[in-house]
C-alpha positions as CSV (number, residue, x, y, z in Angstrom):
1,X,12.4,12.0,-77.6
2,X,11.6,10.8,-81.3
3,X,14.2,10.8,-84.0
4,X,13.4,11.9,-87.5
5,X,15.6,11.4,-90.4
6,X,19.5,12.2,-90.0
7,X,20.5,14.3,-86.7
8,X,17.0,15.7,-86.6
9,X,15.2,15.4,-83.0
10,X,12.3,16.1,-81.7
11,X,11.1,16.4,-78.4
12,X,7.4,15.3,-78.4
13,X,5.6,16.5,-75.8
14,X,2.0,15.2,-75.0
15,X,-1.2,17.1,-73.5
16,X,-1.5,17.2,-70.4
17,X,-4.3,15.0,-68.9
18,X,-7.0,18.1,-67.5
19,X,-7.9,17.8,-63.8
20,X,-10.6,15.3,-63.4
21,X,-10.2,13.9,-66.6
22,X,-8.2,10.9,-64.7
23,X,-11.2,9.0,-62.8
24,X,-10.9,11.4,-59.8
25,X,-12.3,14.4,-58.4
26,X,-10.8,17.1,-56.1
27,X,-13.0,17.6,-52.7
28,X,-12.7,19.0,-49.3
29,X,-14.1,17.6,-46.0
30,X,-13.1,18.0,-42.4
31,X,-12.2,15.7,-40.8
32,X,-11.7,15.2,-36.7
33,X,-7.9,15.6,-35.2
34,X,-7.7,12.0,-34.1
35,X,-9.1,10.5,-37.1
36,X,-5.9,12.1,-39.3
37,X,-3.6,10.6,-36.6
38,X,-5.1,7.6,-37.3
39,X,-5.1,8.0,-40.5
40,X,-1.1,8.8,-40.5
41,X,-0.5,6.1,-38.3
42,X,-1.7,3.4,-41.3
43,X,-0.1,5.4,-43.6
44,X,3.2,5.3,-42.2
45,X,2.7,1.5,-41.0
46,X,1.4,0.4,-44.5
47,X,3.7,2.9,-46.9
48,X,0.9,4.6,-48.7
49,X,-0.4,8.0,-48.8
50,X,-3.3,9.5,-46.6
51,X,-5.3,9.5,-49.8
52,X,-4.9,6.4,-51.4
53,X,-5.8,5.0,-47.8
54,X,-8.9,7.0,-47.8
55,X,-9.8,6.1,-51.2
56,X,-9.2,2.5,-49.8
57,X,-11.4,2.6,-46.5
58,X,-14.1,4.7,-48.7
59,X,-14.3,1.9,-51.5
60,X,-14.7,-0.4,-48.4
61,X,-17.3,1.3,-46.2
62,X,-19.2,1.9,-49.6
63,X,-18.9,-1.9,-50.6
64,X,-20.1,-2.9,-47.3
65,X,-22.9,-0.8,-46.3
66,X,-26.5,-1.8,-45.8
67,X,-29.3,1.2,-45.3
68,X,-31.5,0.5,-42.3
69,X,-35.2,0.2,-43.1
């Protein structure tokens, strides 16, 4: 909240950032029963969210992959 001038306030409200304007974009795969559990057993063990762990092991497996000749 911004004050102007004598007992006047404002409320300033910003726009909204859209959806994929933040770096990110919004995707749906399947993904094998035991591979979630997995998946929820490093999230609970490491406190952070099934996506920011996939985001995690993506960046990695990304990072660290060679293509076969």
């Amino acid at each position: 909240m911004k004050n102007e001038g004598k007992g006047n306030k404002k409320l300033i409200i910003h726009k909204k950032t859209l959806k994929g304007d933040d770096g990110y974009k919004v995707f749906s795969i399947r993904i094998k029963d035991e591979t979630v559990a997995k998946l929820d057993t490093i999230s609970s063990k490491t406190n952070r969210s099934r996506n920011e762990l996939i985001n995690i092991l993506l960046d990695f497996a990304i990072d660290n992959c060679q293509i076969a000749e």
